[in-house]
C-alpha positions in Angstrom: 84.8 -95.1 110.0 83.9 -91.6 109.1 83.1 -92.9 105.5 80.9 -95.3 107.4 79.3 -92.4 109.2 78.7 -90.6 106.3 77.0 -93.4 104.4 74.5 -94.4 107.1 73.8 -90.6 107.4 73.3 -90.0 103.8 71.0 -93.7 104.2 69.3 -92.6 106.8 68.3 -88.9 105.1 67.1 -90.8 102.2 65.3 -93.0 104.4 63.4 -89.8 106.3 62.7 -88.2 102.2 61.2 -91.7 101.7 59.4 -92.1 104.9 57.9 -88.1 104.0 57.0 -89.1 101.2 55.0 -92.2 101.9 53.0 -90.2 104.7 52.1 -87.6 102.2 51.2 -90.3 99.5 49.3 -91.7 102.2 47.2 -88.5 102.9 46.7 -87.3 99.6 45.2 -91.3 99.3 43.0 -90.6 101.9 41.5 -87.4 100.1 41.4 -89.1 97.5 39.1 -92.4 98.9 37.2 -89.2 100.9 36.6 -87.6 97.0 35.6 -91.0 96.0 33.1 -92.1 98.5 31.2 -87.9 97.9 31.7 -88.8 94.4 29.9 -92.4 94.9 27.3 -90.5 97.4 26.3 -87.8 94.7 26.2 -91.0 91.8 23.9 -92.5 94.1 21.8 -89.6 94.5 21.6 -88.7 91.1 20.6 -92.0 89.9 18.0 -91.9 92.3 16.9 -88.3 91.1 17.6 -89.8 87.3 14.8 -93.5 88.2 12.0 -90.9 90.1 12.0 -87.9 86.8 12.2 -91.2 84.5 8.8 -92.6 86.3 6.9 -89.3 86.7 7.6 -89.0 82.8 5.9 -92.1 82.4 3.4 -91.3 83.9 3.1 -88.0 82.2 3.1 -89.7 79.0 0.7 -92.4 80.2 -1.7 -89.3 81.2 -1.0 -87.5 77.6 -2.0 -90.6 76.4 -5.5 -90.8 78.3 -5.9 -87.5 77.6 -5.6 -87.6 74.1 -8.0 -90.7 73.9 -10.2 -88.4 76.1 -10.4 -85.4 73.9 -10.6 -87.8 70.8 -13.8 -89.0 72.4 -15.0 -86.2 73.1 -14.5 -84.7 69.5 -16.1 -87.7 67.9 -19.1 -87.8 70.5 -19.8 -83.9 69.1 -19.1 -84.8 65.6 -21.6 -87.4 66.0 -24.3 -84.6 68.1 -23.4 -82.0 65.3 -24.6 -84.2 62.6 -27.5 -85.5 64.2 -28.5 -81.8 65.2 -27.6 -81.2 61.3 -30.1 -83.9 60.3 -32.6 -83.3 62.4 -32.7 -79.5 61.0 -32.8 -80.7 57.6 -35.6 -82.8 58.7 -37.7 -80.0 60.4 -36.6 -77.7 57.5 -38.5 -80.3 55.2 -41.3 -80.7 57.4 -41.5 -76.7 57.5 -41.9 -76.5 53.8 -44.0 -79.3 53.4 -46.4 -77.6 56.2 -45.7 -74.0 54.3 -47.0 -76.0 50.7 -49.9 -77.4 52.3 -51.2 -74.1 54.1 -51.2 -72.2 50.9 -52.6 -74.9 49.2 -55.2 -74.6 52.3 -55.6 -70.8 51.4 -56.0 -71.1 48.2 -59.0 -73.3 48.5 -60.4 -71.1 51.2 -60.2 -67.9 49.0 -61.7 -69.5 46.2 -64.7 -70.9 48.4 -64.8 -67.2 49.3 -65.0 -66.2 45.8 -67.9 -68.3 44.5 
C-alpha cells in the first residue's frame, strides 16, 4: 500500500508540474495573441500611412508634370516673343538706314541747290 501511496503521490506531483505548466503556456499564449493583434494594429496603420504617401506622390508627380509642361510653354512662348522682338529690330534697323541713305541723299541735293 505504501508503494501505492507513493506512486499516486509522485503522479499526482507530475500531474501539478504539468498542470503549471499548461497555465503558463497558456499565458505566455495570451501575450503572445495580445503582441499579435498590436502587431496587426501597427500593419494596418502603416499600410494606411504607406496607400496616403503613395497618392500624395502621385500627385506630386502629376503636378511636376504640369509644371514642367507649364514652364516649357512658357519658355517656348518667349522664344517665340524674343525672335519676333529680334525681327522686328532688324526690321526697324533696316528701315533706319534706308531713312539715314535717303536723308543724305536729301542733303546732298539741298547743298548743291545751295551751291549753284
Amino acid at each position: 500500500k505504501s508503494n501505492l501511496n507513493q506512486r499516486v503521490n509522485q503522479t499526482e506531483k507530475k500531474l501539478q508540474a504539468v498542470t503549471k505548466s499548461l497555465t503558463t503556456t497558456q499565458v505566455e499564449l495570451n501575450a503572445t495573441r495580445q503582441e499579435l493583434a498590436r502587431a496587426t494594429n501597427s500593419l494596418g496603420m502603416l499600410t494606411t500611412s504607406l496607400t496616403t504617401t503613395q497618392e500624395i506622390l502621385k500627385n506630386s508627380e502629376q503636378e511636376l508634370a504640369e509644371t514642367k509642361s507649364n514652364l516649357n510653354q512658357r519658355l517656348e512662348n518667349v522664344i517665340t516673343s524674343l525672335t519676333s522682338t529680334q525681327n522686328k529690330l532688324n526690321d526697324t534697323e533696316q528701315e533706319l538706314a534706308e531713312t539715314k541713305s535717303t536723308l543724305n541723299q536729301r542733303l546732298n541735293q539741298t547743298e548743291n541747290k545751295l551751291k549753284m
